[in-house]
C-alpha positions in Angstrom: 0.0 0.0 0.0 0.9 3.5 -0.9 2.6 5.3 2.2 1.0 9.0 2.1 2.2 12.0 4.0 0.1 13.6 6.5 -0.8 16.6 4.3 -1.5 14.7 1.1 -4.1 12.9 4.2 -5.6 16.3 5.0 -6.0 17.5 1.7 -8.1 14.7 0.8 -10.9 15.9 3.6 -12.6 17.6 1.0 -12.5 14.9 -1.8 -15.8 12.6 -2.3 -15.2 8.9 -2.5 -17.7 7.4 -4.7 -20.0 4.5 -4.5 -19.3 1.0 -5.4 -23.1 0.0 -5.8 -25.6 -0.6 -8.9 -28.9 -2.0 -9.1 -30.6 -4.7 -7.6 -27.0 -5.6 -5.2 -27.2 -9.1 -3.4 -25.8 -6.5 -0.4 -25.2 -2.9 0.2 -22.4 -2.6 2.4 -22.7 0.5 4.3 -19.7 2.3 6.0 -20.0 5.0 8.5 -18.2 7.9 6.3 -14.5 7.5 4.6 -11.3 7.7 6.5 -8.7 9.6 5.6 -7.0 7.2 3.4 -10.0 6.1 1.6 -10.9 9.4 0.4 -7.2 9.9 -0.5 -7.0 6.8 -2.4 -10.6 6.3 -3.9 -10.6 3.2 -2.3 -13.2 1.8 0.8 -11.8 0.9 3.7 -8.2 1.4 2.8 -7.0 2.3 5.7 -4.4 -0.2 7.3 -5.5 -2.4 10.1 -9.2 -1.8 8.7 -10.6 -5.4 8.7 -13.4 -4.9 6.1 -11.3 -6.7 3.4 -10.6 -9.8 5.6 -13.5 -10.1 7.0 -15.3 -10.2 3.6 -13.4 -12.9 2.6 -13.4 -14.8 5.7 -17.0 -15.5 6.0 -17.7 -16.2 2.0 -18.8 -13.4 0.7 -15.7 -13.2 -1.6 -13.6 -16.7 -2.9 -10.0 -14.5 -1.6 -8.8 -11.9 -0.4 -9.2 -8.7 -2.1 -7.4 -5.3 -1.7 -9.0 -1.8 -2.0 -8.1 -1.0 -5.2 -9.8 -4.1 -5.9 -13.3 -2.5 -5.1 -15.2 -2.3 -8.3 -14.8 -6.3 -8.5 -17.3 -6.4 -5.7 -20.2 -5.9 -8.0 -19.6 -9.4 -10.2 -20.6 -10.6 -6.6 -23.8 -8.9 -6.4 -22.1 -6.5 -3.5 -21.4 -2.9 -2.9 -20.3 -0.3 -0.8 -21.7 3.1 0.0 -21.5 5.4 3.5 -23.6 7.0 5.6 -22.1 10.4 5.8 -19.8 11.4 2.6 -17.5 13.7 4.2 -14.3 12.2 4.9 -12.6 12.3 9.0 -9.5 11.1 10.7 -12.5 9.9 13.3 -15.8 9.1 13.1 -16.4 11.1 16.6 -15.9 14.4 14.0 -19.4 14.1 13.0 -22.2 15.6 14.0 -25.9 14.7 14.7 -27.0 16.3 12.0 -24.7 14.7 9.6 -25.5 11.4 10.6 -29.2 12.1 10.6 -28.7 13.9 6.9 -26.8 11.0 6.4 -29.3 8.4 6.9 -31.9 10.3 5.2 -29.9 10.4 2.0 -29.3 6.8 2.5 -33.0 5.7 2.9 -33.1 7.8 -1.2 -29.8 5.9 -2.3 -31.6 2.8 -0.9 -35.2 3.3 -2.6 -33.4 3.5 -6.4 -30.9 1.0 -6.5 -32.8 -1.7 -4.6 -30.9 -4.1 -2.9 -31.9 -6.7 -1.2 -29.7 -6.0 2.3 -28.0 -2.7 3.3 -25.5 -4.3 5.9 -24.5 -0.9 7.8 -21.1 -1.3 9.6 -21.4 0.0 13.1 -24.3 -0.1 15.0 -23.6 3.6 16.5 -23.6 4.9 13.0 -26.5 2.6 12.4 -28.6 4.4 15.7 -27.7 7.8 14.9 -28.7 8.0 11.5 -32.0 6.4 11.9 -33.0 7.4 15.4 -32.9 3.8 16.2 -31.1 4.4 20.4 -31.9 0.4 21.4 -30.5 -1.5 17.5 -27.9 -4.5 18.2 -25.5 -6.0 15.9 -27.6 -8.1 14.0 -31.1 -8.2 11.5 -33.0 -5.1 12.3 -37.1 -5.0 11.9 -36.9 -1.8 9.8 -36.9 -2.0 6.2 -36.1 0.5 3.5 -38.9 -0.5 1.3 -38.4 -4.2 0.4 -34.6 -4.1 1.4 -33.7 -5.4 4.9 -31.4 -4.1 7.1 -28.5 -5.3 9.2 -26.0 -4.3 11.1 -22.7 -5.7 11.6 -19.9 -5.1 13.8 -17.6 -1.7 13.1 -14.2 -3.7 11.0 -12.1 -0.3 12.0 -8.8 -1.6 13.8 -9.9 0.4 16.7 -13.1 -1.9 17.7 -11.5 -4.1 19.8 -14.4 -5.9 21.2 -14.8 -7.8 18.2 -11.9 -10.2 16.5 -12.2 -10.5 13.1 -13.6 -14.2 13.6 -16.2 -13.3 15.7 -16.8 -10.3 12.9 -16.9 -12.9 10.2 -19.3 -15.1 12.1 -21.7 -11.9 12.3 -21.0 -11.2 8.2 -21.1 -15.3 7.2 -24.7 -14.9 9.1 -25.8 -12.0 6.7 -23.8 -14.0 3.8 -26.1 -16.8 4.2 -29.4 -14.7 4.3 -28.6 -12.8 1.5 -27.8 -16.1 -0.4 -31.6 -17.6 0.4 
């Protein structure tokens, strides 16, 4: 992975990291906002130590593991990616209230055109803030965005340490196998 320098980090604050999604996904994977180094490389969850990409892999949902840059590959796999606040942060603690509750609205639109079948948010905090949901646990969720379920799995940032990334993969393989039926 490319080393970058903290200001080539901080210049990339203002840069938009698009979607990986089209219509009618298997799964919508849904990240809280990009890092730093996602919106500085284009690339979801390229941060290192972020555990998205092995955790994918490790519960099925992809036959190896993929990088980053390997994003776009997700779709030939029915998945995607998308966040619920665009703006990149060092932190997710830099956003606001209103951002994630903007955030989730903009989601619910995102959700109603392209269809999916899931939207897997990653983080159940993100998940509660943006739709006013205070009591959600990792798991399916009784709301729906139209006909697409919801459910939320365990933040794969480095810095949730109350999940390993096999107990993270046991939560994704249980999403992998409802998607699949």
């Amino acid at each position: 992975m490319t080393r970058l320098t903290q200001a080539e980090l901080e210049a990339a604050r203002d840069r938009l990291v698009p979607d990986v999604a089209g219509d009618g996904l298997r799964v919508l994977f849904c990240g809280i906002n990009p890092g730093l180094m996602t919106a500085a490389t284009g690339h979801h969850f390229a941060r290192p130590g972020n555990r998205f990409w092995p955790v994918l892999h490790l519960s099925g949902f992809t036959p190896r593991l993929m990088k980053p840059s390997e994003q776009l590959e997700l779709l030939s796999y029915g998945l995607g990616i998308t966040n619920v606040v665009a703006r990149a942060s060092a932190r997710a603690d830099e956003l606001s209230a209103q951002e994630y509750r903007e955030g989730g609205r903009l989601l619910a639109s995102k959700v109603a055109r392209l269809r999916p079948r899931w939207l897997a948010v990653v983080g159940v905090t993100a998940y509660r803030a943006a739709f006013d949901e205070r009591r959600a646990r990792v798991g399916p969720q009784e709301r729906t965005l139209g006909d697409t379920r919801v459910w939320v799995l365990p933040n794969p940032s480095g810095l949730n340490a109350h999940w390993t990334a096999q107990t993270m993969a046991e939560e994704f393989g249980r999403l992998r196998v409802a998607s699949e039926g």
